[in-house]
C-alpha positions as CSV (number, residue, x, y, z in Angstrom):
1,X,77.1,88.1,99.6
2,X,77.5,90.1,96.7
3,X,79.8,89.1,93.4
4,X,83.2,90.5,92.2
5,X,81.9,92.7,89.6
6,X,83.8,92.8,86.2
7,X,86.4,94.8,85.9
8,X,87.3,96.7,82.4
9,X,91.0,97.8,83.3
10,X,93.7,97.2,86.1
11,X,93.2,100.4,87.5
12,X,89.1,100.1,88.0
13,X,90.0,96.4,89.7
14,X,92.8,98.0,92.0
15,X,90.4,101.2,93.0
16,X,87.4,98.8,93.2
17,X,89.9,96.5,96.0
18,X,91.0,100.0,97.9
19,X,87.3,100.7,98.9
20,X,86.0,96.8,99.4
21,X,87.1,94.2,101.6
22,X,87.7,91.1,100.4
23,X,86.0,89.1,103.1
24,X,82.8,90.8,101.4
25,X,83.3,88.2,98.6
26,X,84.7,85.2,100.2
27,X,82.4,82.9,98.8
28,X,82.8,84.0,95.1
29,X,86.5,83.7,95.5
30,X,88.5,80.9,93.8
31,X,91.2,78.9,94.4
32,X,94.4,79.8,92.6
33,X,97.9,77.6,92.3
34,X,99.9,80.8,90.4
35,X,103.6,80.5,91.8
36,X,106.1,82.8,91.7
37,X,109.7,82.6,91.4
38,X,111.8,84.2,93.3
39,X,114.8,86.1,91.6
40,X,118.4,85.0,92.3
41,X,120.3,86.8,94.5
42,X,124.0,87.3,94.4
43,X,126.0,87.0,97.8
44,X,128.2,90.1,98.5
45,X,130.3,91.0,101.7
46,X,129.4,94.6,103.2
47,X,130.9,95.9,106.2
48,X,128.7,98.2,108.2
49,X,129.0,100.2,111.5
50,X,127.5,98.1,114.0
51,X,125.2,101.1,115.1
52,X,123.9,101.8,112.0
53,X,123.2,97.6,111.3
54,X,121.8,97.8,115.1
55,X,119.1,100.3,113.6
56,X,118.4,98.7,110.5
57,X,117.8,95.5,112.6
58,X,115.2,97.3,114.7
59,X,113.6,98.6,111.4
60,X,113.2,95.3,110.5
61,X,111.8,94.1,113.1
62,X,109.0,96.2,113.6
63,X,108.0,95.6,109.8
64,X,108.5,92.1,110.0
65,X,111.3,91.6,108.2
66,X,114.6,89.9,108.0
67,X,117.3,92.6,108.6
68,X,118.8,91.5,105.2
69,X,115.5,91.6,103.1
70,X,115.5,95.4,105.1
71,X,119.0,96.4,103.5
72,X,118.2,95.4,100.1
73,X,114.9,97.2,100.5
74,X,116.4,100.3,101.4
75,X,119.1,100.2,99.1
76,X,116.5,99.6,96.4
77,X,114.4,102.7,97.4
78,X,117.4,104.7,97.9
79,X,118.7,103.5,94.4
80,X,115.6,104.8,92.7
81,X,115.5,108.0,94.7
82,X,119.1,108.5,93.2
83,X,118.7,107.4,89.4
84,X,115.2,109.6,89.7
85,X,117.8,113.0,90.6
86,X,120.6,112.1,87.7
């Protein structure tokens, strides 16, 4: 199997990952124990039309999501989309 090859900037390592598979390098791979911590969320109360939330739901579930993590996705992306226009 052939070695991860040093990588001089971010952007080399992330171009290098797009075109390689990792399974490639399996056995030059180690073991990490990074953790992440999640941010806290704050609890709000939102009413939404039931057909609209019925949609979002099957959005979610086709990506694999929970229909909340979905909202605050799209909220997010729309958020950006609207701060990018001001």
């Amino acid at each position: 199997m052939p070695k991860i090859p040093e990588f001089k900037t971010k952007k080399e390592e992330r171009d290098f990952w797009e075109t390689h598979s990792s399974v490639d390098y399996w056995d030059d791979m180690e073991e990490c124990d990074d953790s992440f911590k999640r941010l806290k969320l704050k609890s709000i109360s939102l009413k939404l039309d039931p057909g609209l939330l019925k949609r979002i739901r099957i959005i979610a579930h086709k990506r694999g999501l929970s229909y909340n993590a979905m909202i605050r996705y799209l909220l997010s992306k729309g958020i950006e989309r609207e701060i990018r226009e001001i």
